[in-house]
N, C-alpha and C positions, 0 to 999 in steps of 0.2 A: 565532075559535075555535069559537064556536055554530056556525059553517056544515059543523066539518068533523066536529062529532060532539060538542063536548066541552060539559057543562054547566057554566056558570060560574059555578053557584050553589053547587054541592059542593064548587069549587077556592075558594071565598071563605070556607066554613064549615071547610074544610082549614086555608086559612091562620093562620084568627083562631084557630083551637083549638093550633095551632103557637106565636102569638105571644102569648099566653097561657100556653102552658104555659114557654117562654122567660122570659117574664117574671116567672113564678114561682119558675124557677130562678136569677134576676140579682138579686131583691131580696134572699136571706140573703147574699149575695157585696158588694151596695152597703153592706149592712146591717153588715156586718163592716169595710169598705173605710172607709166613715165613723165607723165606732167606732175603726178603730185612726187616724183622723186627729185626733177628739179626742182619746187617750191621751199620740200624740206631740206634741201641740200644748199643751195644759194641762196635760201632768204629776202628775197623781193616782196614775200607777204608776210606778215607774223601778225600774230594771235595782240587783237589790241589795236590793230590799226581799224583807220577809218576807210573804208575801200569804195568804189559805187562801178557794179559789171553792169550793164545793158542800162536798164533802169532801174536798180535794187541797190540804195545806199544800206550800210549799216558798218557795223563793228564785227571783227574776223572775232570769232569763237573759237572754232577749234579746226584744226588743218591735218587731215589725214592722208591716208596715200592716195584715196581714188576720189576724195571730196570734202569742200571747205564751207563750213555751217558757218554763215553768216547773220546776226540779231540786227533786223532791221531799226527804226527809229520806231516802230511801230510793237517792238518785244515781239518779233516774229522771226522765228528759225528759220531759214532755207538753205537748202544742201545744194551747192554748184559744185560740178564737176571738174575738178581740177584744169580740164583742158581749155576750157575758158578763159583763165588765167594765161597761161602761157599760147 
């Protein structure tokens, strides 16, 4: 690729600023993926309890791997991100 023009020193500072910036966007996603597998696994939260994260009370709904739908006192669904919890 040097012979036909191309520097290969620009395509290797390309990549790693690419896989980098990927990486940064994969860790809140792990980070949530492994928080809702402690939740489902240990049971600190279940479906029915009465919970209250920052300033949002309500009733756990449903608990998946990467976020847990909480029905406010108001009938109002919000989706938190598992890593909250833990």
């Amino acid at each position: 690729m040097q012979s036909a023009g191309i520097d290969l020193s620009t395509l290797t500072v390309l990549s790693g600023t690419i896989g980098l910036g990927i990486g940064f966007g994969l860790q809140n996603i792990a980070d949530n993926f492994f928080s809702g597998l402690i939740i489902l696994l240990e049971r600190p939260v279940k479906v029915g309890d009465c919970i209250q994260v920052g300033e949002i009370n309500g009733d756990v709904v449903r608990i998946a791997i990467r976020s847990t739908t909480i029905l406010t006192n108001d009938n109002i669904n919000i989706i938190i991100p598992n890593s909250e919890f833990v």
